[in-house]
N, C-alpha and C positions, 0 to 999 in steps of 0.2 A: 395142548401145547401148540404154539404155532407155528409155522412152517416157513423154510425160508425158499421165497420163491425163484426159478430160476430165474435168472437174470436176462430180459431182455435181451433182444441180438446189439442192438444201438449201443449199451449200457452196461459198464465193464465195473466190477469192482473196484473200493469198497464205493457204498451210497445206502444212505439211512434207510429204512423201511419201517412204514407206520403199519400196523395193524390197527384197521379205522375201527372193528369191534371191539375191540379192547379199549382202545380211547373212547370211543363215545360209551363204553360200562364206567372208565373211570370220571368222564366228564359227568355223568347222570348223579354218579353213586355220591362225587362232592356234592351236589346242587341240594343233592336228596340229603345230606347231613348237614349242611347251612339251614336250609332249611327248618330243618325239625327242631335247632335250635334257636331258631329266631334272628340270624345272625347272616346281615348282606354278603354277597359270594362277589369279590372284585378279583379275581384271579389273576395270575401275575403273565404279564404275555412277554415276557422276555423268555422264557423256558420255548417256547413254538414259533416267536416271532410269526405265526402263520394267519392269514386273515381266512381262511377256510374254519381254521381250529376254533379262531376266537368268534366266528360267527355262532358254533355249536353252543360254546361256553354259553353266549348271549342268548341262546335260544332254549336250554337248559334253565335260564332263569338267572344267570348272571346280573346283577346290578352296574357293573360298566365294567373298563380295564383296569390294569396297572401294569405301567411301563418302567421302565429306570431309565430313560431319557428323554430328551424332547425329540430327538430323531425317532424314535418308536413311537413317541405319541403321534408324529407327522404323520407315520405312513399310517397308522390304525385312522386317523383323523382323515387323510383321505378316499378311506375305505369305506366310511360312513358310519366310526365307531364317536359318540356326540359325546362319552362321558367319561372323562381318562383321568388318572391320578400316576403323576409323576411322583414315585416313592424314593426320592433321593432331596439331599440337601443341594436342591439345585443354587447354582451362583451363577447373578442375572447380569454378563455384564453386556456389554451392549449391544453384542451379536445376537446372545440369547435371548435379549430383555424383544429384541426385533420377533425374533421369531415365537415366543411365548405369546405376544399381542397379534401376531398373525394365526395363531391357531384357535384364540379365542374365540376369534370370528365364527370358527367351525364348530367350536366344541363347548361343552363345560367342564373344565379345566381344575385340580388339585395340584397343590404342587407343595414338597417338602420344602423344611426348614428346620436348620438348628442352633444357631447363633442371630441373636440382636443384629448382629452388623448385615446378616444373611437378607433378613427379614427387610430389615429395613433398605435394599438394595432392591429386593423383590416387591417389595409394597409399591416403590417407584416407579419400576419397571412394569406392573402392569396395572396402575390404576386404571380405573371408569372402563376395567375388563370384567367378563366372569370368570373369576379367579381366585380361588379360594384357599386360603395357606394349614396346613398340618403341621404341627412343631414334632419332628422327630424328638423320640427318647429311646434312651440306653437300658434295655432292658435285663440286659446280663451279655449280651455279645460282646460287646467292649468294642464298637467299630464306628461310626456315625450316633449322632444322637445325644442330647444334654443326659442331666442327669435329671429326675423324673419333680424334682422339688426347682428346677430351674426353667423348666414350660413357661408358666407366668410370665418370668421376665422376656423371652424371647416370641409369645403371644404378645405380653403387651407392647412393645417395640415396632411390632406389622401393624398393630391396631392405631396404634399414634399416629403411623405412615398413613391412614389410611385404607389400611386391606382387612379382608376379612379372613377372617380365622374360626374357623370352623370343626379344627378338634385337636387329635393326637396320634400319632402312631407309632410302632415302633415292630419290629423285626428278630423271633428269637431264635437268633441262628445257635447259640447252643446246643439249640434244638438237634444239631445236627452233628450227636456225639453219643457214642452206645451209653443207655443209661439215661439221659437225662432229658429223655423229654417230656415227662409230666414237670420235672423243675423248671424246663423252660417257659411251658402254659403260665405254671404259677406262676414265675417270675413276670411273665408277659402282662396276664390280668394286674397283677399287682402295681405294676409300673405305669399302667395306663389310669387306674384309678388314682392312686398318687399326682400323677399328670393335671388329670382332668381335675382336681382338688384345686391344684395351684392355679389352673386358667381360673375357677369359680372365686377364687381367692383375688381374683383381681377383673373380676365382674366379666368376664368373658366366659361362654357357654361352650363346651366341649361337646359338642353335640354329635359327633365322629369321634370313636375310640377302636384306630385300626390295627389289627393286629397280625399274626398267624404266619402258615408257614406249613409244606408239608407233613414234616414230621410230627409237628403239636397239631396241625388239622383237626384230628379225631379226639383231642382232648382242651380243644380252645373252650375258653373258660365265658360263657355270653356273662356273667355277672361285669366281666371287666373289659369285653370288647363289645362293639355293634358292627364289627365286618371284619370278615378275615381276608387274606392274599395269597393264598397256596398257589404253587407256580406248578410243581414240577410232576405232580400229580397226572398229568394227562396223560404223559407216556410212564413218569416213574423211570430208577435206572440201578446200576449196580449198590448205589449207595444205599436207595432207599429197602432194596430187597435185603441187604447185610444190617441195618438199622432195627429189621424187622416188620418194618410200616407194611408191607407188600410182600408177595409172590409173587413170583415167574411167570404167572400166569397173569399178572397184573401190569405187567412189563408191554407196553405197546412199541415204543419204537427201540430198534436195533441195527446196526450196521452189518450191512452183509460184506463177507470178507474171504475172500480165496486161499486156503493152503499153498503159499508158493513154494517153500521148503521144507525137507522135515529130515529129522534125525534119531532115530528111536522113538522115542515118547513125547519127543521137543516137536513142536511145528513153527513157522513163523507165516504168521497173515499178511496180506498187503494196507492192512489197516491201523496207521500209528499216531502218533501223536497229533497230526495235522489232519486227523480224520474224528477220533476218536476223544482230543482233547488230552491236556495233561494232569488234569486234577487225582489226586490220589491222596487221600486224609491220612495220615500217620494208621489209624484204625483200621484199613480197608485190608484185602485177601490180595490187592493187583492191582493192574491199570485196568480193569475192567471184568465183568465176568460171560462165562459162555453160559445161556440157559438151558440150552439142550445140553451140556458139559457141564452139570454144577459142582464137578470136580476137579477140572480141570482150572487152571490159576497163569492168568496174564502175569508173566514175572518181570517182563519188563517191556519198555514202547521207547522206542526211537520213531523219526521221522514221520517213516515210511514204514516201519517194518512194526509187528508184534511180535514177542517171543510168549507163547503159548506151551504150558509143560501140562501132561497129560498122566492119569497114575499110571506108575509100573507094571508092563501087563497087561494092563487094559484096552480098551480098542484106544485107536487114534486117526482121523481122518487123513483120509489120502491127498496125494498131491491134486490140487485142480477141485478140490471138492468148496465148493461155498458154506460158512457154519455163520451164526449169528453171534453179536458180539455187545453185551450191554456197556454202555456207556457207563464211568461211575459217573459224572454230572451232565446230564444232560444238555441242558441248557448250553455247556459249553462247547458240547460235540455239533447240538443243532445248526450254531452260530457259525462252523466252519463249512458248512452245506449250503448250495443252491437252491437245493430243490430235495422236497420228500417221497420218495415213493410209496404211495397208499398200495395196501392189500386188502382184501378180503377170501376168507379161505387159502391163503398160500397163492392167490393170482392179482396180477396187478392189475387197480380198477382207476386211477387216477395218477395224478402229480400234482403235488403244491409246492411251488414258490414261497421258500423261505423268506418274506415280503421283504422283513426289518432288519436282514442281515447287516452286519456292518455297520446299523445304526446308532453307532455308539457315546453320539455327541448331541 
Protein backbone atom coordinates (compact mmCIF):
# COMPACT_ATOMS: atom_id res chain seq x y z
CA UNK A 1 0.00 0.00 0.00
CA UNK A 2 1.38 3.33 -0.44
CA UNK A 3 1.92 5.90 1.71
CA UNK A 4 1.08 9.45 1.72
CA UNK A 5 3.93 11.34 2.27
CA UNK A 6 4.31 14.27 4.56
CA UNK A 7 3.94 17.32 2.94
CA UNK A 8 6.73 19.33 2.29
CA UNK A 9 7.29 22.54 4.65
CA UNK A 10 6.82 24.89 1.18
CA UNK A 11 3.77 22.74 0.06
CA UNK A 12 0.21 22.95 1.53
CA UNK A 13 -2.46 20.82 0.55
CA UNK A 14 -4.43 19.33 -1.71
CA UNK A 15 -1.33 18.45 -4.77
CA UNK A 16 -1.35 15.21 -6.85
CA UNK A 17 1.31 12.70 -5.76
CA UNK A 18 2.67 10.13 -8.29
CA UNK A 19 4.05 7.07 -6.98
CA UNK A 20 6.80 6.67 -9.70
CA UNK A 21 6.98 2.55 -8.76
CA UNK A 22 3.86 2.02 -9.40
CA UNK A 23 3.67 4.05 -12.67
CA UNK A 24 6.76 2.78 -14.19
CA UNK A 25 4.99 -1.26 -13.15
CA UNK A 26 2.06 -0.03 -14.88
CA UNK A 27 3.96 1.74 -17.87
CA UNK A 28 6.10 -1.75 -18.33
CA UNK A 29 3.09 -4.15 -17.62
CA UNK A 30 1.13 -2.16 -20.85
CA UNK A 31 4.27 -2.24 -23.19
CA UNK A 32 4.70 -5.99 -22.08
CA UNK A 33 0.96 -6.67 -23.26
CA UNK A 34 1.19 -4.73 -26.68
CA UNK A 35 3.64 -6.48 -27.14
CA UNK A 36 2.99 -10.01 -26.88
CA UNK A 37 0.19 -9.29 -28.94
CA UNK A 38 1.77 -7.93 -31.93
CA UNK A 39 -0.04 -4.73 -31.52
CA UNK A 40 1.90 -0.83 -31.54
CA UNK A 41 1.56 0.86 -27.98
CA UNK A 42 0.78 4.83 -29.04
CA UNK A 43 -0.57 5.78 -25.49
CA UNK A 44 -2.65 8.48 -25.11
CA UNK A 45 -0.69 11.52 -23.31
CA UNK A 46 -3.59 13.79 -22.52
CA UNK A 47 -4.24 11.55 -19.08
CA UNK A 48 -0.17 12.83 -17.82
CA UNK A 49 0.13 15.80 -20.17
CA UNK A 50 3.82 15.10 -18.60
CA UNK A 51 7.04 15.01 -20.74
CA UNK A 52 8.97 12.87 -17.89
CA UNK A 53 5.94 10.27 -18.18
CA UNK A 54 5.81 10.21 -21.88
CA UNK A 55 9.66 9.90 -22.08
CA UNK A 56 9.27 6.40 -19.83
CA UNK A 57 6.25 5.43 -22.09
CA UNK A 58 8.84 5.95 -25.05
CA UNK A 59 11.41 4.05 -23.60
CA UNK A 60 9.34 1.11 -22.49
CA UNK A 61 8.86 0.81 -26.24
CA UNK A 62 6.10 2.99 -27.02
CA UNK A 63 5.73 3.50 -30.88
CA UNK A 64 5.13 7.50 -30.65
CA UNK A 65 2.19 9.65 -28.82
CA UNK A 66 -1.53 10.48 -28.89
CA UNK A 67 -2.56 13.81 -28.15
CA UNK A 68 -6.27 15.29 -28.43
CA UNK A 69 -4.96 18.60 -29.71
CA UNK A 70 -2.61 20.34 -31.59
CA UNK A 71 -1.65 22.32 -28.42
CA UNK A 72 -0.50 18.85 -26.76
CA UNK A 73 1.17 17.89 -29.75
CA UNK A 74 3.08 21.40 -29.61
CA UNK A 75 4.37 21.00 -26.36
CA UNK A 76 5.33 17.11 -26.80
CA UNK A 77 6.93 18.37 -30.38
CA UNK A 78 9.05 20.65 -28.62
CA UNK A 79 10.25 18.20 -26.26
CA UNK A 80 11.61 16.16 -28.79
CA UNK A 81 8.60 13.72 -29.15
CA UNK A 82 8.98 13.38 -33.67
CA UNK A 83 5.77 11.00 -33.83
CA UNK A 84 2.38 12.27 -32.69
CA UNK A 85 -1.17 11.42 -33.61
CA UNK A 86 -3.84 13.79 -33.06
CA UNK A 87 -6.82 11.53 -32.25
CA UNK A 88 -9.71 14.13 -32.79
CA UNK A 89 -11.70 15.27 -35.87
CA UNK A 90 -9.47 18.16 -36.03
CA UNK A 91 -11.12 21.26 -38.12
CA UNK A 92 -8.19 23.11 -40.12
CA UNK A 93 -9.23 26.49 -40.30
CA UNK A 94 -6.61 28.88 -40.81
CA UNK A 95 -5.16 29.32 -37.46
CA UNK A 96 -5.00 25.71 -37.24
CA UNK A 97 -4.11 24.82 -40.70
CA UNK A 98 -0.83 27.54 -39.67
CA UNK A 99 -0.03 25.76 -36.91
CA UNK A 100 -0.32 22.01 -38.18
CA UNK A 101 2.30 23.13 -41.11
CA UNK A 102 4.40 24.49 -38.51
CA UNK A 103 4.79 21.36 -36.41
CA UNK A 104 5.38 19.32 -39.45
CA UNK A 105 8.61 20.71 -39.64
CA UNK A 106 9.30 18.93 -36.35
CA UNK A 107 7.41 16.00 -36.38
CA UNK A 108 5.56 13.07 -38.26
CA UNK A 109 2.17 14.05 -37.78
CA UNK A 110 -1.38 11.90 -37.75
CA UNK A 111 -4.30 13.67 -37.50
CA UNK A 112 -8.21 12.68 -37.37
CA UNK A 113 -11.10 12.97 -39.58
CA UNK A 114 -14.57 12.29 -40.00
CA UNK A 115 -16.52 14.02 -42.45
CA UNK A 116 -15.77 14.72 -46.50
CA UNK A 117 -15.99 18.47 -45.77
CA UNK A 118 -13.26 17.74 -42.79
CA UNK A 119 -11.00 15.92 -44.89
CA UNK A 120 -11.09 17.86 -47.53
CA UNK A 121 -10.26 21.32 -45.50
CA UNK A 122 -7.39 19.30 -43.85
CA UNK A 123 -5.95 17.75 -47.14
CA UNK A 124 -5.54 21.70 -48.09
CA UNK A 125 -4.29 22.76 -45.17
CA UNK A 126 -1.40 20.64 -45.00
CA UNK A 127 -0.31 19.53 -48.44
CA UNK A 128 3.53 18.90 -49.40
CA UNK A 129 3.52 18.28 -45.24
CA UNK A 130 4.21 14.86 -43.53
CA UNK A 131 0.86 14.49 -42.66
CA UNK A 132 -1.13 11.62 -42.60
CA UNK A 133 -5.07 11.58 -42.25
CA UNK A 134 -7.17 8.58 -40.02
CA UNK A 135 -10.88 8.64 -40.75
CA UNK A 136 -12.34 8.28 -37.32
CA UNK A 137 -15.43 5.67 -36.72
CA UNK A 138 -18.33 5.12 -34.51
CA UNK A 139 -17.60 2.18 -32.95
CA UNK A 140 -20.47 1.97 -30.43
CA UNK A 141 -19.66 5.22 -28.20
CA UNK A 142 -22.01 7.29 -30.26
CA UNK A 143 -19.65 10.55 -30.05
CA UNK A 144 -17.26 11.55 -32.95
CA UNK A 145 -16.76 9.28 -35.75
CA UNK A 146 -18.77 8.08 -39.20
CA UNK A 147 -20.41 5.14 -39.33
CA UNK A 148 -17.83 2.21 -40.21
CA UNK A 149 -19.41 1.53 -43.91
CA UNK A 150 -18.97 5.38 -44.59
CA UNK A 151 -14.85 5.52 -44.15
CA UNK A 152 -14.50 5.06 -47.97
CA UNK A 153 -16.40 8.14 -48.80
CA UNK A 154 -14.65 10.45 -46.20
CA UNK A 155 -10.95 8.53 -47.19
CA UNK A 156 -11.73 9.13 -50.62
CA UNK A 157 -12.47 12.89 -50.28
CA UNK A 158 -8.68 13.60 -48.43
CA UNK A 159 -7.32 11.39 -51.12
CA UNK A 160 -8.76 13.54 -54.15
CA UNK A 161 -7.49 16.71 -51.99
CA UNK A 162 -4.40 15.20 -52.27
CA UNK A 163 -3.55 13.74 -48.64
CA UNK A 164 -2.58 10.71 -47.50
CA UNK A 165 -4.57 8.37 -45.72
CA UNK A 166 -3.23 6.04 -43.94
CA UNK A 167 -6.04 3.95 -41.97
CA UNK A 168 -8.76 4.05 -39.35
CA UNK A 169 -9.44 4.60 -35.84
CA UNK A 170 -11.74 4.73 -33.56
CA UNK A 171 -12.44 4.95 -29.60
CA UNK A 172 -14.63 2.33 -27.35
CA UNK A 173 -15.62 4.36 -24.77
CA UNK A 174 -18.49 2.12 -23.92
CA UNK A 175 -15.77 0.63 -22.63
CA UNK A 176 -16.33 2.47 -19.86
CA UNK A 177 -19.49 1.01 -18.29
CA UNK A 178 -19.63 -1.98 -15.71
CA UNK A 179 -20.26 -5.07 -17.91
CA UNK A 180 -19.40 -4.18 -21.19
CA UNK A 181 -16.15 -4.20 -22.06
CA UNK A 182 -15.36 -7.44 -23.83
CA UNK A 183 -18.57 -5.92 -26.10
CA UNK A 184 -16.70 -2.84 -26.37
CA UNK A 185 -13.33 -4.78 -27.95
CA UNK A 186 -15.70 -6.62 -30.13
CA UNK A 187 -17.49 -3.89 -31.12
CA UNK A 188 -14.06 -2.02 -31.61
CA UNK A 189 -12.37 -5.00 -33.82
CA UNK A 190 -15.40 -5.32 -35.66
CA UNK A 191 -15.83 -1.62 -36.79
CA UNK A 192 -12.30 -1.21 -37.70
CA UNK A 193 -12.45 -4.28 -40.01
CA UNK A 194 -15.69 -3.13 -41.54
CA UNK A 195 -13.77 0.44 -41.93
CA UNK A 196 -10.72 -0.82 -43.47
CA UNK A 197 -13.24 -2.95 -46.09
CA UNK A 198 -14.61 0.31 -47.28
CA UNK A 199 -11.12 2.15 -47.63
CA UNK A 200 -10.14 -1.28 -49.84
CA UNK A 201 -13.33 -0.85 -51.57
CA UNK A 202 -12.16 2.18 -53.00
CA UNK A 203 -8.45 1.27 -53.49
CA UNK A 204 -7.04 3.08 -50.60
CA UNK A 205 -5.02 0.83 -48.11
CA UNK A 206 -5.73 0.94 -44.44
CA UNK A 207 -2.71 0.19 -43.22
CA UNK A 208 -3.42 1.68 -39.56
CA UNK A 209 -6.35 0.24 -37.63
CA UNK A 210 -6.20 2.18 -34.36
CA UNK A 211 -7.96 1.45 -31.64
CA UNK A 212 -8.26 0.76 -27.73
CA UNK A 213 -8.68 2.28 -24.45
CA UNK A 214 -8.04 1.37 -21.01
CA UNK A 215 -10.63 -0.69 -20.19
CA UNK A 216 -10.75 -2.97 -23.36
CA UNK A 217 -6.61 -2.65 -23.18
CA UNK A 218 -6.32 -6.35 -21.91
CA UNK A 219 -8.91 -7.74 -24.30
CA UNK A 220 -8.11 -5.47 -27.56
CA UNK A 221 -8.72 -7.75 -30.28
CA UNK A 222 -5.05 -7.65 -32.79
CA UNK A 223 -7.36 -9.56 -35.59
CA UNK A 224 -8.94 -6.00 -35.97
CA UNK A 225 -6.60 -3.42 -34.65
CA UNK A 226 -2.60 -2.79 -35.35
CA UNK A 227 -2.18 -0.22 -32.36
CA UNK A 228 -3.98 0.46 -29.38
CA UNK A 229 -4.22 4.18 -27.14
CA UNK A 230 -4.75 3.46 -23.63
CA UNK A 231 -4.28 6.67 -21.73
CA UNK A 232 -5.29 6.39 -18.36
CA UNK A 233 -3.36 3.24 -17.38
CA UNK A 234 -0.23 4.90 -15.92
CA UNK A 235 -1.69 6.16 -12.95
CA UNK A 236 -5.35 4.40 -13.14
CA UNK A 237 -8.14 6.02 -10.85
CA UNK A 238 -11.32 5.62 -8.81
CA UNK A 239 -13.06 4.52 -11.99
CA UNK A 240 -10.89 2.12 -13.31
CA UNK A 241 -10.45 0.25 -9.71
CA UNK A 242 -14.75 0.28 -9.49
CA UNK A 243 -14.71 -1.13 -13.37
CA UNK A 244 -12.53 -3.77 -12.10
CA UNK A 245 -9.50 -3.21 -14.62
CA UNK A 246 -7.19 -2.61 -11.38
CA UNK A 247 -6.39 -2.55 -7.73
CA UNK A 248 -5.40 -0.19 -5.34
CA UNK A 249 -2.37 -1.21 -5.43
CA UNK A 250 -2.27 -0.34 -9.12
CA UNK A 251 -3.47 3.22 -8.46
CA UNK A 252 -0.22 5.56 -8.83
CA UNK A 253 -1.30 8.99 -8.64
CA UNK A 254 -3.57 10.46 -5.82
CA UNK A 255 -4.28 13.74 -4.20
CA UNK A 256 -3.23 14.45 -0.82
CA UNK A 257 -5.87 16.14 1.23
CA UNK A 258 -6.12 17.40 4.82
CA UNK A 259 -9.03 16.66 7.33
CA UNK A 260 -10.21 20.25 7.77
CA UNK A 261 -13.53 19.54 9.47
CA UNK A 262 -15.18 16.62 10.89
CA UNK A 263 -18.44 15.63 12.52
CA UNK A 264 -18.85 12.02 13.82
CA UNK A 265 -18.18 9.79 10.89
CA UNK A 266 -18.44 12.89 8.31
CA UNK A 267 -15.08 14.73 7.52
CA UNK A 268 -14.71 17.22 4.90
CA UNK A 269 -11.22 17.48 2.92
CA UNK A 270 -9.70 20.52 1.38
CA UNK A 271 -9.76 18.84 -1.96
CA UNK A 272 -12.94 19.45 -4.27
CA UNK A 273 -14.09 19.85 -7.39
CA UNK A 274 -11.26 22.30 -8.60
CA UNK A 275 -8.72 19.80 -7.43
CA UNK A 276 -10.01 16.69 -7.82
CA UNK A 277 -12.30 17.13 -11.00
CA UNK A 278 -16.13 16.86 -11.42
CA UNK A 279 -16.60 13.77 -13.36
CA UNK A 280 -18.72 11.07 -11.57
CA UNK A 281 -20.57 8.28 -14.02
CA UNK A 282 -24.13 7.71 -12.89
CA UNK A 283 -22.23 3.99 -11.98
CA UNK A 284 -19.64 5.27 -9.59
CA UNK A 285 -19.72 4.97 -5.29
CA UNK A 286 -18.69 9.04 -5.19
CA UNK A 287 -16.68 11.93 -6.39
CA UNK A 288 -13.87 9.82 -5.75
CA UNK A 289 -12.42 7.05 -3.67
CA UNK A 290 -10.10 6.84 -0.48
CA UNK A 291 -7.55 3.80 -0.91
CA UNK A 292 -6.49 3.43 2.32
CA UNK A 293 -10.46 3.89 3.29
CA UNK A 294 -12.12 1.55 0.71
CA UNK A 295 -15.06 2.04 2.81
CA UNK A 296 -15.37 5.08 3.18
CA UNK A 297 -17.49 7.11 0.17
CA UNK A 298 -16.96 10.83 -1.16
CA UNK A 299 -20.71 11.86 -1.12
CA UNK A 300 -20.36 14.88 -2.34
CA UNK A 301 -17.52 17.95 -3.84
CA UNK A 302 -18.14 21.33 -4.00
CA UNK A 303 -15.40 23.79 -4.91
CA UNK A 304 -13.25 23.57 -2.41
CA UNK A 305 -14.52 21.24 0.03
CA UNK A 306 -15.13 17.14 0.01
CA UNK A 307 -17.66 15.63 1.99
CA UNK A 308 -16.12 12.29 2.96
CA UNK A 309 -18.67 9.78 5.20
CA UNK A 310 -16.84 7.02 7.07
CA UNK A 311 -18.73 3.72 8.41
CA UNK A 312 -20.40 3.91 11.69
CA UNK A 313 -18.00 3.16 14.41
CA UNK A 314 -15.31 2.80 12.65
CA UNK A 315 -12.12 4.75 12.89
CA UNK A 316 -12.28 8.21 11.09
CA UNK A 317 -9.27 10.38 10.71
CA UNK A 318 -8.51 13.26 12.72
CA UNK A 319 -8.58 16.85 12.24
CA UNK A 320 -5.08 18.00 10.44
CA UNK A 321 -4.29 14.46 9.31
CA UNK A 322 -3.41 14.22 5.36
CA UNK A 323 -5.40 10.86 3.78
CA UNK A 324 -5.10 10.04 -0.14
CA UNK A 325 -7.81 10.62 -2.48
CA UNK A 326 -8.35 8.85 -5.99
CA UNK A 327 -9.54 10.67 -8.63
CA UNK A 328 -12.46 8.99 -10.47
CA UNK A 329 -10.99 10.51 -14.02
CA UNK A 330 -7.85 11.21 -13.90
CA UNK A 331 -7.05 12.89 -16.71
CA UNK A 332 -9.40 15.47 -15.63
CA UNK A 333 -7.96 16.00 -12.06
CA UNK A 334 -4.25 16.09 -13.64
CA UNK A 335 -5.39 18.90 -16.02
CA UNK A 336 -6.28 21.14 -13.03
CA UNK A 337 -2.53 20.74 -11.51
CA UNK A 338 0.85 22.52 -12.14
CA UNK A 339 2.93 20.32 -11.08
CA UNK A 340 3.10 16.41 -9.84
CA UNK A 341 4.78 15.36 -6.81
CA UNK A 342 6.87 12.12 -7.49
CA UNK A 343 7.50 9.55 -4.45
CA UNK A 344 9.21 6.90 -3.96
CA UNK A 345 8.74 4.76 -0.81
CA UNK A 346 6.39 7.49 0.84
CA UNK A 347 9.31 10.27 0.33
CA UNK A 348 9.45 12.88 -2.25
CA UNK A 349 12.18 12.37 -4.98
CA UNK A 350 11.17 14.76 -7.71
CA UNK A 351 8.55 17.13 -9.38
CA UNK A 352 7.15 17.24 -12.91
CA UNK A 353 5.50 19.97 -14.58
CA UNK A 354 2.36 19.20 -15.92
CA UNK A 355 3.83 20.38 -19.40
CA UNK A 356 0.48 20.41 -21.56
CA UNK A 357 -1.88 21.83 -19.11
CA UNK A 358 -4.37 24.06 -20.56
CA UNK A 359 -3.50 22.86 -23.80
CA UNK A 360 -6.68 22.52 -25.07
CA UNK A 361 -6.85 24.11 -28.42
Amino acid sequence: MSVTPRPPAELSTPYPVVDVDVLDRNVRAMAASAAARGLALRPHAKTHKCVQIARRQREAGAKGLTVATIGEAEVFAEAGFTDLFVAYPVWASPARARRLRALAEHASLRIGVDSPEGAVLLADAVRGADVELLVEIDSGHHRSGVRPESAGEVALAAARHGAQVGGVFTFPGHGYTPGRRDEAAADEATALEQAAAALTAVAIEARVRSGGSTPTAAVADPRGLTEMRPGVYVFNDAQQVELGGCGWPDVALTIAATVVSRSGSRVILDAGSKVLGADQPAWATGGGRLPDHPDARVTALSEHHATVVFPAGGPTPRLGEVVRVAPNHVCAAVNLADELVVVSGGREVDRWAVAARGANS
